[in-house]
Every structure is written in structure tokens, then in C-alpha cells.
C-alpha positions as CSV (number, residue, x, y, z in Angstrom):
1,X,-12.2,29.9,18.8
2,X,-14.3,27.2,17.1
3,X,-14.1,24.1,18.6
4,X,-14.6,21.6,15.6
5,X,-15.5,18.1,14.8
6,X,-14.6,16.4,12.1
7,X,-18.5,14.3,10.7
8,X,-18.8,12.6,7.6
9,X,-22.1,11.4,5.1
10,X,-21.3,8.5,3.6
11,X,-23.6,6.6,0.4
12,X,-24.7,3.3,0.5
13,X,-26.0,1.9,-2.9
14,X,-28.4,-1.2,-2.1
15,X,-29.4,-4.7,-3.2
16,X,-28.7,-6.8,-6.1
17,X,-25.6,-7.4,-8.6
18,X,-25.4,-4.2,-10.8
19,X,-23.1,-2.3,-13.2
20,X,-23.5,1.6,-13.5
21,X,-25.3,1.6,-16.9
22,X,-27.6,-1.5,-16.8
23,X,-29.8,-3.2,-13.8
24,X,-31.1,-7.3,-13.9
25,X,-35.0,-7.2,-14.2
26,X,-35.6,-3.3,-14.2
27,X,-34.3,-3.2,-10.4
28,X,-33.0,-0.5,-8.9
29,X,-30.5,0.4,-5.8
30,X,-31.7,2.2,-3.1
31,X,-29.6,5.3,-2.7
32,X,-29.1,6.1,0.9
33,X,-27.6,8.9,2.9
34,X,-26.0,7.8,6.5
35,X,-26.3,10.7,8.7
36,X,-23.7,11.4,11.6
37,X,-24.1,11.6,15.3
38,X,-21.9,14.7,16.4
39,X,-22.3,13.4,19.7
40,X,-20.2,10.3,19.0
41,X,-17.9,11.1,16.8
42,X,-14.1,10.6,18.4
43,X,-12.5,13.7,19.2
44,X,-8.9,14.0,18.3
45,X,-9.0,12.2,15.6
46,X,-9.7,12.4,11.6
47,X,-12.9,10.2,11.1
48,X,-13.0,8.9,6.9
49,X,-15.8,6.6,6.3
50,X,-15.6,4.4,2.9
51,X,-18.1,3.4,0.6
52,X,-20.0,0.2,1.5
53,X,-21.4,-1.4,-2.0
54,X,-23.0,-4.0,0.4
55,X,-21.4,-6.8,-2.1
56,X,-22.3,-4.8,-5.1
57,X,-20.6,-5.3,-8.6
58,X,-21.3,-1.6,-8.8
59,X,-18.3,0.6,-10.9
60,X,-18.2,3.6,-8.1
61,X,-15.6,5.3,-10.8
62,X,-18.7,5.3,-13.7
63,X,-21.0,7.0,-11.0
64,X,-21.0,11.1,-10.2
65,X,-22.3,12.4,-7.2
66,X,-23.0,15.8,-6.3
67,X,-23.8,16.9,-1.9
68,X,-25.7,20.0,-1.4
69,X,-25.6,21.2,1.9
70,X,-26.8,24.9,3.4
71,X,-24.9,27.4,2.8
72,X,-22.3,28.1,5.3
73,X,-21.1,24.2,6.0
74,X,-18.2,24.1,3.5
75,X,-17.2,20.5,2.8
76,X,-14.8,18.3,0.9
77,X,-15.2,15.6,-1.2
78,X,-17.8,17.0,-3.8
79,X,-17.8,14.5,-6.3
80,X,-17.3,11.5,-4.5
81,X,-19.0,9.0,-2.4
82,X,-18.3,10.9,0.9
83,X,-17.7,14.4,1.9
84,X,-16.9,15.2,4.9
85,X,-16.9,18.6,7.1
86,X,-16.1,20.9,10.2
87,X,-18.9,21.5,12.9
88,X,-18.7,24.9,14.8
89,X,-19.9,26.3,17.9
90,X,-22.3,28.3,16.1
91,X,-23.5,25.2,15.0
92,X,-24.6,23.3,17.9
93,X,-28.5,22.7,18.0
94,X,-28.9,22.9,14.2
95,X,-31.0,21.0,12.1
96,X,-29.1,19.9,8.8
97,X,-30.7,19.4,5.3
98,X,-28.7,17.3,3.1
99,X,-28.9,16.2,-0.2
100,X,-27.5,13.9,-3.0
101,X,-27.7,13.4,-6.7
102,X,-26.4,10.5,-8.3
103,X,-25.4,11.0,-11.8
104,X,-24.9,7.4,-14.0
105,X,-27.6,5.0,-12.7
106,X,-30.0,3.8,-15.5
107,X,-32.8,6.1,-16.7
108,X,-35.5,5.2,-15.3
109,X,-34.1,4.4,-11.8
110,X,-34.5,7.2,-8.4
111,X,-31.2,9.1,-8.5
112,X,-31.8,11.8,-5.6
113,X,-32.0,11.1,-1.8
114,X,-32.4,13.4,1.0
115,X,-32.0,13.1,4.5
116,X,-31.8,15.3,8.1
117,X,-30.2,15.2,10.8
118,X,-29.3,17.0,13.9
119,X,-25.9,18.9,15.4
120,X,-25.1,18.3,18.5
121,X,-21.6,19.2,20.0
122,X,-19.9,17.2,22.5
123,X,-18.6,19.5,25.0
124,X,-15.3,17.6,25.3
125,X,-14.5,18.1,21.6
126,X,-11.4,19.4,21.1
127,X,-10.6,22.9,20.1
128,X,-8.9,23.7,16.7
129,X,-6.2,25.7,16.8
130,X,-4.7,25.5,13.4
131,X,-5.0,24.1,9.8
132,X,-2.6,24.4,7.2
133,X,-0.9,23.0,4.0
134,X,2.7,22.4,3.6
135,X,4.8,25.3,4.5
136,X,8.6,26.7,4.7
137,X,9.7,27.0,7.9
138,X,10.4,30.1,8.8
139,X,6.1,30.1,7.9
140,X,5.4,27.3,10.2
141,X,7.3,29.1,13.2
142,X,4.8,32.0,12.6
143,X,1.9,29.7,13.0
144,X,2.9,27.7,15.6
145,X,3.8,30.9,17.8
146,X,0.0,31.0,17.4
147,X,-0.8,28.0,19.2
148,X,1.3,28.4,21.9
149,X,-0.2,31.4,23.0
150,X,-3.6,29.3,22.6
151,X,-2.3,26.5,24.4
152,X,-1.2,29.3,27.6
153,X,-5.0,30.6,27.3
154,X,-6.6,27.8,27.7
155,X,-6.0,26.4,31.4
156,X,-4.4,22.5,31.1
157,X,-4.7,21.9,27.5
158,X,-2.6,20.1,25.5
159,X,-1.6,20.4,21.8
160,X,-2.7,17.3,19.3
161,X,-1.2,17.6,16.1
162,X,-2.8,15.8,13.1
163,X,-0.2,14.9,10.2
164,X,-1.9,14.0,7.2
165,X,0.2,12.5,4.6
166,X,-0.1,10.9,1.0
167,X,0.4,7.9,0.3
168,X,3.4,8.7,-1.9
169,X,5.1,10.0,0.8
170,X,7.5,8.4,2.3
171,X,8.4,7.5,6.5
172,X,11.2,9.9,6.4
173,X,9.0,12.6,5.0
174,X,6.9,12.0,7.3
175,X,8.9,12.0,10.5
176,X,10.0,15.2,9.1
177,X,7.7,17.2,9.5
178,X,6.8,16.0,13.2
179,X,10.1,16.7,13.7
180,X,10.4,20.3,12.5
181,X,7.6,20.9,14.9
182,X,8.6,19.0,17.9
183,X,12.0,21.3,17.7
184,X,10.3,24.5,17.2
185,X,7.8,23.5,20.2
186,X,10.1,21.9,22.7
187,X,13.0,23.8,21.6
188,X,12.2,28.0,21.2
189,X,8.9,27.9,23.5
190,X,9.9,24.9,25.8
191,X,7.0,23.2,25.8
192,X,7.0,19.8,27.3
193,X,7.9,17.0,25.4
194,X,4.5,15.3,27.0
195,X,2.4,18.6,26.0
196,X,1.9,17.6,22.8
197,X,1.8,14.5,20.5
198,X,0.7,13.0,17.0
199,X,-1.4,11.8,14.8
200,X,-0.5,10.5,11.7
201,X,-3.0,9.5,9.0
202,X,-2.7,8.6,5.4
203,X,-5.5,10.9,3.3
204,X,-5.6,12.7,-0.3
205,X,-4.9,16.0,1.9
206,X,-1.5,16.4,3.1
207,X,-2.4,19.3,5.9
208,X,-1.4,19.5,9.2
209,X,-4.2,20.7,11.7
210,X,-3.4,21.1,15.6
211,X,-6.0,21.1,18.2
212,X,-6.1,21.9,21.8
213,X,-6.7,19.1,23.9
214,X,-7.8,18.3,28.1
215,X,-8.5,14.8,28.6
216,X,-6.1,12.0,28.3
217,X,-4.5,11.1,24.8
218,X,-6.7,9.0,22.6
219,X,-5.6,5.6,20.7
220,X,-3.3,6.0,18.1
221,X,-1.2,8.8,19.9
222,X,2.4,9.2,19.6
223,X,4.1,11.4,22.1
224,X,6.2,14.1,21.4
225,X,9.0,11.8,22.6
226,X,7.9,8.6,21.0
227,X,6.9,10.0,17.8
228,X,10.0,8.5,15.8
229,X,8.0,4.8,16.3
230,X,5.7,5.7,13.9
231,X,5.9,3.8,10.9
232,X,3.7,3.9,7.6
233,X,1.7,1.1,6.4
234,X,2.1,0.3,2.7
């Protein structure tokens, strides 16, 4: 079982008012590449890091970008001014190579950064169990019999379950689909209403994934029992 963690690269363009096609007295922004720290990254939760223009007129939708990364670390958000990426086991200890071309910048400005960094896994991470898209129920059932026998394997764990939602969705859609799970769980395997809970989080990728969890819920939990509090931000 891979126990994964959810980093993200973020770019930061630097100083001075700009627009994507033309730069006051030949200057140029400093492309940089933020590295992340697996060993701080919150576990439990889905970490999305925005672009920072550092008070930039910069037109982020003019600019291209393009990540390479080694092969094996598949990624989303090829294209943009993040990605981010799953860290395995397998992983742990590894030094990273990453790189990034900026396509749109004036001519004779740098366009390319590069930077390393270092893996490590923190050994309280949780454990995933389960990621998947939208699915009929009868489907879902089948997957979630899956975690449950993952959640019996592993000695005290508990089940966090990431919803991620659109922001075209609505509460009720939402709630939905916690609830389809929380009546599958509780009801056919009677698991305990405080065995499991949510995370809800508004992202271009409505998934859910579930991980196996030890320690005591982080913020922005809801319970299996409380989950109908939630509420989505417009």
C-alpha cells in the first residue's frame, strides 16, 4: 500500500510592473520554482498552492508553462502555474530534478528554471486507500468493500474521505455523495459513525480519494455524524 502525500511546485514570477509580451527598460522577471518539504506537508488534507505574481500586472492566461519531472512521478496541472503530485513509499530518500519552461515572456528574457529538492516521507502520513471519479453506486459499493477490509488490516485506523467538488456543484450534490457513502459504511459494514469523516474541498477535479488514518482528526473534519453542517462557500 503506498502511503501518499499530496506536494505541490508552485511559480513565482518576480519584480517590476509587466505584461506578458513587453517589459519597462529591457527588465526581466525572475522565474522561480518553490520546492516542497515532504516532511511538512499536512497529512489528510489536499494541499493547492496559487500563484503569487508578487503585485505583478502579469496576464498569467497569455503565459504557457510546461513541468518536466523524472519519469515515474506523474503529476497534474501540466500547463499551468502549479502541478501538483503523489509521493510513494518507494520514494522516500529521493532526490528530485525539476524543471520549467515558460513560454510567452519577451524574447530576449531567461524562460527556463530548474531546481532540486529532496523526498522525505513523514512516517505519520496517511495511507491511501482509494482514488476515484464519479461513479454509480452499485460501482462505489465495490470499491468501498475495498477499504474496509484495509481499514480491518491496519490495527486502529480510521477512514478519511476527501470529496472534491466543482464549483458548479451544488450543497446538495455535495452532501450527496457523503451521504451515499456514509450509508454504505455505517449501514452494510457497520462501521462506526466516528470511524470515518470528511473532507470537502472545492478543485477542478471532482474525485473522491479515501485514506487510512491513526492520529486524531485534523482541522476541517467533519464526522461521519456531523457531515450534514457542511456548507459550500460561493
Amino acid at each position: 500500500m503506498l502511503r501518499a502525500l499530496v506536494l505541490v511546485l508552485i511559480l513565482l514570477v518576480g519584480n517590476g510592473p509587466l505584461s506578458a509580451q513587453s517589459l519597462p527598460d529591457n527588465t526581466c522577471p525572475q522565474i522561480e520554482i518553490t520546492v516542497p518539504n515532504g516532511k511538512n506537508t499536512s497529512a489528510g488534507v489536499m494541499h493547492y498552492i496559487s500563484s503569487s505574481t508578487r503585485d505583478l500586472n502579469l496576464d498569467l492566461e497569455s503565459l504557457k508553462y510546461k513541468w518536466t519531472l523524472p519519469e515515474g512521478f506523474p503529476f497534474e496541472g501540466q500547463g499551468k502555474p502549479y502541478i501538483s503530485f503523489f509521493v510513494t513509499d518507494a520514494m522516500d530518500g529521493r532526490e528530485v530534478e525539476v524543471s520549467l519552461e515558460v513560454e510567452g515572456l519577451p524574447g530576449n528574457c531567461p524562460s527556463a528554471s530548474t531546481a532540486t529538492f529532496t523526498i522525505g516521507i513523514n512516517p505519520g502520513s496517511p495511507i491511501l486507500l482509494d482514488d476515484y471519479e464519479n461513479l454509480p453506486i452499485n460501482k462505489e459499493r465495490s470499491r468501498l468493500v475495498t477499504v474496509v477490509d484495509e481499514l480491518k488490516r491496519l490495527k486502529d485506523a480510521k477512514a478519511i474521505i476527501i470529496i472534491n467538488y466543482k464549483r458548479t456543484d451544488s450543497e446538495m450534490i455535495v452532501k450527496r455523495r457523503a451521504a451515499r457513502i456514509v450509508s454504505v459504511l455505517s449501514g452494510k459494514h457497520k462501521l462506526p459513525l466516528d470511524s470515518f469523516a470528511f473532507v470537502f474541498a472545492e478543485t477542478g477535479f471532482p474525485n473522491t480519494r479515501i485514506y487510512a488514518w491513526r492520529h486524531e482528526w485534523p482541522a476541517g473534519v467533519y464526522s461521519a455524524a456531523n457531515y450534514q453542517e457542511f456548507k459550500v462557500k460561493r
